[in-house]
C-alpha positions in Angstrom: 228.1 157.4 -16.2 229.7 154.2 -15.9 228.1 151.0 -16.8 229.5 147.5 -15.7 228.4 143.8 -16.7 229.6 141.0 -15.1 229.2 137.5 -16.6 230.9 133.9 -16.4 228.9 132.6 -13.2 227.8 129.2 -13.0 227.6 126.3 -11.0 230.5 124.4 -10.2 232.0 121.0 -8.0 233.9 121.5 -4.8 237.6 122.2 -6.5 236.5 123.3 -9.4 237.3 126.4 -11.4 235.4 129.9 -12.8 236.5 132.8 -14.2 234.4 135.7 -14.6 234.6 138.9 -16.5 233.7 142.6 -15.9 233.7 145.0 -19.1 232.3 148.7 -19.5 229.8 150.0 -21.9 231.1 152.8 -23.5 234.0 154.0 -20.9 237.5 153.3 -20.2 239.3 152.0 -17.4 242.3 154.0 -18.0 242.3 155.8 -14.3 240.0 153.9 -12.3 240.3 151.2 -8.9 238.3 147.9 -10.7 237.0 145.7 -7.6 234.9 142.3 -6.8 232.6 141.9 -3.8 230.9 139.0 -3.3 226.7 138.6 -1.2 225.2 135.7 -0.1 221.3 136.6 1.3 221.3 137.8 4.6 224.5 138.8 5.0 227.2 141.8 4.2 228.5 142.0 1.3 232.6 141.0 1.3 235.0 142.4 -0.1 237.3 139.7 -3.0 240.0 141.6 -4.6 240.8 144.5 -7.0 243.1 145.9 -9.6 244.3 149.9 -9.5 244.1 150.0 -13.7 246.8 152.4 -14.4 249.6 150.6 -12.5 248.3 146.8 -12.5 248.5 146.6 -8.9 246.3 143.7 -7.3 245.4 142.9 -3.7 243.4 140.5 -2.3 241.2 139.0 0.6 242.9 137.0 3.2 240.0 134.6 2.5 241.0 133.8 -1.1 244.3 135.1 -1.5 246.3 131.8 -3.1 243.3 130.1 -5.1 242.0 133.5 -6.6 243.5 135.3 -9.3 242.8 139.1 -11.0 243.9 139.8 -14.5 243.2 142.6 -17.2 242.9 142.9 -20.8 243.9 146.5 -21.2 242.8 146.8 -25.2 239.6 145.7 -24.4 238.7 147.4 -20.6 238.1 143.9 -19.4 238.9 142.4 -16.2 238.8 139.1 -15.1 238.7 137.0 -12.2 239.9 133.6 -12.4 238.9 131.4 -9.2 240.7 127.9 -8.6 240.1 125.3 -5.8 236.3 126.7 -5.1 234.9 126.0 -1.9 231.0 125.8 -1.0 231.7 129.3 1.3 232.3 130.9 -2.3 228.8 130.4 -3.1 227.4 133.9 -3.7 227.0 136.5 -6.1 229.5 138.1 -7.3 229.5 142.1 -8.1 232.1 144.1 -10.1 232.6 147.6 -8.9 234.3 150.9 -10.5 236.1 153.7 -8.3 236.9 156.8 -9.6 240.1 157.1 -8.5 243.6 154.8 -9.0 244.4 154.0 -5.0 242.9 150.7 -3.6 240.4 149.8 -1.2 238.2 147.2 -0.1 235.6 149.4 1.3 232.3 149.4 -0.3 231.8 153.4 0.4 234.3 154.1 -1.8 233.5 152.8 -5.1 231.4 155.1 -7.6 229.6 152.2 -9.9 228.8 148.4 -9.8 227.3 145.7 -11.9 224.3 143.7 -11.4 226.2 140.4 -10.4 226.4 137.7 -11.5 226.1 133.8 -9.9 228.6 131.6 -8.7 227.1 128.2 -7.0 229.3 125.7 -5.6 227.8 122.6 -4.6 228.1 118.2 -5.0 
């Protein structure tokens, strides 16, 4: 099975900047769709971004397309997602999720694996 841990969250100002990290314990990335969702209480959980590993193909929310930014570290099966210009409707936490297959998606059904999360507080 796959295992993913997310870390990096924190609180932050109104503009400010994060960037979290997802690695695996003990599996590669090699032919997998890496993704972020994001859950505040009470609500659905919202789709962020995500990487097809194999080709380095990234796609985004319309909601933080511009000020968020996915990355990989392909030695290491990390990814990474840098967020700029951080809003208090980013408040949440923030999950990183593992699809086994390399075509990408924004629906939750389709991924395979996810972290435990990890949280992102924006606030004066």
């Amino acid at each position: 099975q796959v295992q993913l841990v997310e870390s990096g969250g924190g609180l932050v100002q109104p503009g400010g900047s994060l960037r979290l990290s997802c690695a695996s314990s003990g599996r590669t990335f090699s032919s997998y769709t890496l993704g972020w969702f994001r859950q505040v209480p009470g609500k659905e959980r919202e789709f962020v971004g995500g990487i097809t590993w194999s080709s380095d193909f990234t796609y985004y929310a319309d909601s933080v397309k511009g000020r968020f930014t996915i990355s990989r570290d392909n030695a290491k099966n990390r990814m990474f997602l840098q967020m700029n210009s951080l809003k208090f409707e980013d408040s949440a936490i923030y999950y990183c999720a593992a699809r086994l297959y390399s075509g990408p998606s924004y629906l939750e059904s389709d991924y395979d694996y996810w972290g435990q999360g990890t949280q992102v507080t924006v606030s004066r």
